[in-house]
C-alpha positions as CSV (number, residue, x, y, z in Angstrom):
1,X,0.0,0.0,0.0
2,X,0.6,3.8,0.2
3,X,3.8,5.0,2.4
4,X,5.3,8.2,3.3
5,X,9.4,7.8,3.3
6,X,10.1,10.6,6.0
7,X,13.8,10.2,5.2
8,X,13.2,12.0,1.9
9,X,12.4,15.9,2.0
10,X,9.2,16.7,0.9
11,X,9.3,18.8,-2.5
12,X,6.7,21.6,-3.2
13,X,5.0,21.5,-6.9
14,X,3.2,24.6,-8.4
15,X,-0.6,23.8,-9.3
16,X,-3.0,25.7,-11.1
17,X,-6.7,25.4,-10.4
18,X,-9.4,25.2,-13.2
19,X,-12.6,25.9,-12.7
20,X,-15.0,25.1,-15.4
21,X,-18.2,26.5,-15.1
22,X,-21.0,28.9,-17.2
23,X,-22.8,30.1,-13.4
24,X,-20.1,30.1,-10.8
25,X,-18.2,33.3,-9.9
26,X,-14.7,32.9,-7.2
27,X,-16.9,33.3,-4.5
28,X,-19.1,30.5,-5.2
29,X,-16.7,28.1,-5.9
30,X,-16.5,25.3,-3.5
31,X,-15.0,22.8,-5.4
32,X,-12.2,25.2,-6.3
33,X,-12.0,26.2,-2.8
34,X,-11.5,22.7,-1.8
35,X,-9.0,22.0,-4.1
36,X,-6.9,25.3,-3.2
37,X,-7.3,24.3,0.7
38,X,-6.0,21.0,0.4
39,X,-2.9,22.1,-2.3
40,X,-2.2,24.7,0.3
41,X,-2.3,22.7,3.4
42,X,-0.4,19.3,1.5
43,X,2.7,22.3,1.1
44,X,2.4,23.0,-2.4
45,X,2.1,25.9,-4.4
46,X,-0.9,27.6,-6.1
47,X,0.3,29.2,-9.2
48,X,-3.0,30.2,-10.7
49,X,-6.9,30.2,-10.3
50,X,-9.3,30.8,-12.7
51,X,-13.2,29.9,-14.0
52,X,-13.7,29.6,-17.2
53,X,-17.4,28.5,-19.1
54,X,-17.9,25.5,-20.3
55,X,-16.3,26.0,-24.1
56,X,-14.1,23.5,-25.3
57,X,-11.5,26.1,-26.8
58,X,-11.9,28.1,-23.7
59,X,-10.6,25.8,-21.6
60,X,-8.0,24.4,-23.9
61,X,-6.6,27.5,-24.4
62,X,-6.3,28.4,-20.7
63,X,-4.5,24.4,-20.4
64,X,-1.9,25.3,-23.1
65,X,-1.2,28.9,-21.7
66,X,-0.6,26.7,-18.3
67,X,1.6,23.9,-20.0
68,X,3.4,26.9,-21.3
69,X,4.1,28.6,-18.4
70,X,7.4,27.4,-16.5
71,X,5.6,28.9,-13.1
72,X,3.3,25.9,-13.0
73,X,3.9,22.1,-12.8
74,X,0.3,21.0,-12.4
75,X,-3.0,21.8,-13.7
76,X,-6.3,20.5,-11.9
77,X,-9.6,21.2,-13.3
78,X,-13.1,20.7,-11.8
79,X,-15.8,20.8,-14.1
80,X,-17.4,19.9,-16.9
81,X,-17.3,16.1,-16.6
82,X,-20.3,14.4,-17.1
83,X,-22.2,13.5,-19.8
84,X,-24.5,16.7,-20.6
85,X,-24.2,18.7,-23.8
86,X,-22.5,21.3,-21.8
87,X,-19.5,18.8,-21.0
88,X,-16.7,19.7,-23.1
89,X,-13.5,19.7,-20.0
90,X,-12.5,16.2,-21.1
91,X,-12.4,17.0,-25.0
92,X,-10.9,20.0,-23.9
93,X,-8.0,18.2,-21.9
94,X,-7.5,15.4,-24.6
95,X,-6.9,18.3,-27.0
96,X,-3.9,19.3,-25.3
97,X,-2.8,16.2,-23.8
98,X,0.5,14.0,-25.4
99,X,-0.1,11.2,-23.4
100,X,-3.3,10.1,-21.4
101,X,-3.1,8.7,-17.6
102,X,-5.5,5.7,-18.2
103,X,-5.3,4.3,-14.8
104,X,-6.0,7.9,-12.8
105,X,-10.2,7.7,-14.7
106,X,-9.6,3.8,-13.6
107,X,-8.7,4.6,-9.8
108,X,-11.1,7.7,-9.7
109,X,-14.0,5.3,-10.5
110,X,-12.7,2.8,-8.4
111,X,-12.2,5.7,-5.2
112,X,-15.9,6.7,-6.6
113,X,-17.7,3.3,-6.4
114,X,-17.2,3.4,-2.7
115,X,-18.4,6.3,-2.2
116,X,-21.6,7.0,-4.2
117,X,-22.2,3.3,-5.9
118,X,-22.7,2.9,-9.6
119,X,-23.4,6.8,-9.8
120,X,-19.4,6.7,-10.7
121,X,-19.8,5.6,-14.1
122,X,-21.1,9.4,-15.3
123,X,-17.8,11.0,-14.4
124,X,-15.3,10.9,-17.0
125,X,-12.6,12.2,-15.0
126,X,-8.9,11.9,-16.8
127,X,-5.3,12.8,-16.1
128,X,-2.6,13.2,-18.8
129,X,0.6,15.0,-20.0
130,X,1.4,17.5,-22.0
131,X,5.2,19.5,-22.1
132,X,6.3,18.1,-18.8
133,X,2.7,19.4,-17.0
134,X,0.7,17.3,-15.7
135,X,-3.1,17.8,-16.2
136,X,-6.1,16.5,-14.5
137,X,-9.6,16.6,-14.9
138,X,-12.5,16.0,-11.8
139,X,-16.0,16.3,-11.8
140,X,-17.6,19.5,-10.2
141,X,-18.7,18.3,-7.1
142,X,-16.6,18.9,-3.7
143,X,-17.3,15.2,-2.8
144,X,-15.3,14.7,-6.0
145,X,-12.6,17.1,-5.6
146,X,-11.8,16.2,-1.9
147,X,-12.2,12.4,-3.0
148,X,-9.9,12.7,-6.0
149,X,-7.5,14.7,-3.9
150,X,-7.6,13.1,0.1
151,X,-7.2,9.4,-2.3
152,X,-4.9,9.8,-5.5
153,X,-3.1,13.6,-6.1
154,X,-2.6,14.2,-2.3
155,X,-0.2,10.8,-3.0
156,X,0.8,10.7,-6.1
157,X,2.1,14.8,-5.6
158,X,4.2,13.9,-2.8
159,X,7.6,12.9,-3.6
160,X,8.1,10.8,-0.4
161,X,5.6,8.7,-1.8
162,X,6.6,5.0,-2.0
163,X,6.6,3.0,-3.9
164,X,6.5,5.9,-6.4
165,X,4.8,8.6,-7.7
166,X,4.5,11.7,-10.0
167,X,7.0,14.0,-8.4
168,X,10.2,11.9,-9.0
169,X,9.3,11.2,-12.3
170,X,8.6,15.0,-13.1
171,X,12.2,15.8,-14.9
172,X,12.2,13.1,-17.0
173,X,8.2,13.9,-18.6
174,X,9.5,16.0,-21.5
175,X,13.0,13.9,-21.8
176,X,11.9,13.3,-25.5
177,X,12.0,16.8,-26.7
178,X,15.6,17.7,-25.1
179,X,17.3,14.7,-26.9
180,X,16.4,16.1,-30.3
């Protein structure tokens, strides 16, 4: 299972929060709020906050500016999800991606399922890479943010983690474009 290694230092990353959403302003935001309070009290950085509506080149856009920017090493969305017409975050995040994180939908389901039952297969949560950034996608929901958080990113963000995780592998995510 999970470990910290408390011989290892703990290494801060700089995360962006994402809201996607055509009704919310800042200061009804709870999923963003929970995602900034738990970046926050983990240790990391937040590097950016914003809400966007629910347009696929919207959000795209704002990911690339992101993946651009050498101020921020993780993006986290919350948003646009499901299955509606109005659902674009995941096409969104797929446009910008290089490669998908297959297994973080797979766990988020599985971390789902106990949580709110068979409800879990509308959320089409995702994770993927894109210039060295990592980018993630949760449903809109606070239950969702704090589960996707408290269960995988809270983890897999902390380089003590053993028996690995995202941090240590973090240099290496963009190795392809330096050897050219």
């Amino acid at each position: 299972m999970s470990r910290i290694d408390e011989s290892k230092e703990f290494i801060p990353v700089r995360i962006a929060v994402l809201t996607v959403s055509d009704s919310r302003d800042i200061s009804e935001d709870r999923s963003g709020e929970v995602l900034v309070s738990r970046i926050e009290e983990a240790g990391h950085t937040l590097a950016d906050r914003m809400i966007v509506r629910d347009e696929r080149d919207q959000i795209a856009d704002q990911l690339r500016e992101w993946v651009a920017s050498d101020q921020v090493d993780v993006v986290i969305s919350t948003g646009g999800t499901g299955l509606t017409g109005r659902d674009v975050t995941v096409e969104a995040h797929r446009d910008v991606y290089e490669k998908e994180i297959d297994a973080f939908g797979t766990v988020f389901t599985m971390v789902s399922m106990q949580k709110i039952g068979t409800s879990a297969v509308q959320s089409r949560a995702t994770g993927g890479v894109a210039a060295g950034t990592y980018l993630f996608a949760l449903p809109g929901s606070p239950g969702a943010c704090k589960d996707a958080w408290d269960e995988i990113l809270k983890w897999q963000l902390d380089y003590r983690h053993r028996p690995c995780n995202f941090v240590e592998i973090m240099p290496r995510l963009d190795e392809d474009q330096r050897r050219k």
